[in-house]
Every structure is written in C-alpha cells, then in structure tokens.
N, C-alpha and C positions, 0 to 999 in steps of 0.2 A: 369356722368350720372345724368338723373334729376328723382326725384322721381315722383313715387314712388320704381324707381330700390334698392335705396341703402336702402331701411328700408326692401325690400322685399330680396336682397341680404344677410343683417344682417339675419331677419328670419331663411330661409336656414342657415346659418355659425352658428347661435344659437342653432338650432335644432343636429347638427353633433358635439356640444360641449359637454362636461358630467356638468353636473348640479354645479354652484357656479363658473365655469372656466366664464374669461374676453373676452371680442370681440371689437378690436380696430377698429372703421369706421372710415375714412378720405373722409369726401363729402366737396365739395363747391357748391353746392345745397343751395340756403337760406333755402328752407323748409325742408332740412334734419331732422337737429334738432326736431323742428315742429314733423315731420314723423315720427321719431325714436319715441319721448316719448311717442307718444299717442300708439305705437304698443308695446313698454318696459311696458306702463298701462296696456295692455291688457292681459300680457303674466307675468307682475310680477316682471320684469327685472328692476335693477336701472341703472340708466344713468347719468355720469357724461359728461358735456361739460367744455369744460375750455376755450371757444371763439376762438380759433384757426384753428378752423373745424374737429375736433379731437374728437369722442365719443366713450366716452370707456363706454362698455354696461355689466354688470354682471349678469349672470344668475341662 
C-alpha cells in the first residue's frame, strides 16, 4: 500500500488497542516511516524503526 494507507491503517489498529499496548507495521512504502512519525507526533505515540521496514508504534 502507498501512504498514506498504512499510517491511516495504524490509526484505526491504534484506536482498537488499550492504551500503552504495541502495533507492529510492516510497509515498504519509503514514506511510511516519514507518515507514521509525524502521525505517532500527533497522537503521543513512540515509534521505533530499526531499518528493516518494520515499525513497532506504542501507545
């Protein structure tokens, strides 16, 4: 999927999570990345990448 699917995807999967639970994305979208942290900004969330297209988002 190209974003902005998978940061709005996460969203959604965020939202249905209980507060401090993990949310693993797997995009190969270059701007995933990009897309995800400025929306984890917005919302509070931290965001670990570890290069592999792999973001694990904690809420």
């Amino acid at each position: 999927m190209r974003c902005p699917w998978p940061a709005l995807r996460l969203a959604k999967a965020m939202r249905a999570l209980p507060p401090g639970a993990t949310a693993r994305l797997l995009a190969d979208d270059p701007a995933a990345p990009r897309e995800v942290a400025a929306l984890a900004a917005e919302h509070g969330w931290q965001v670990h990448d570890d290069g592999t297209g792999e973001l694990l988002v904690n809420g």
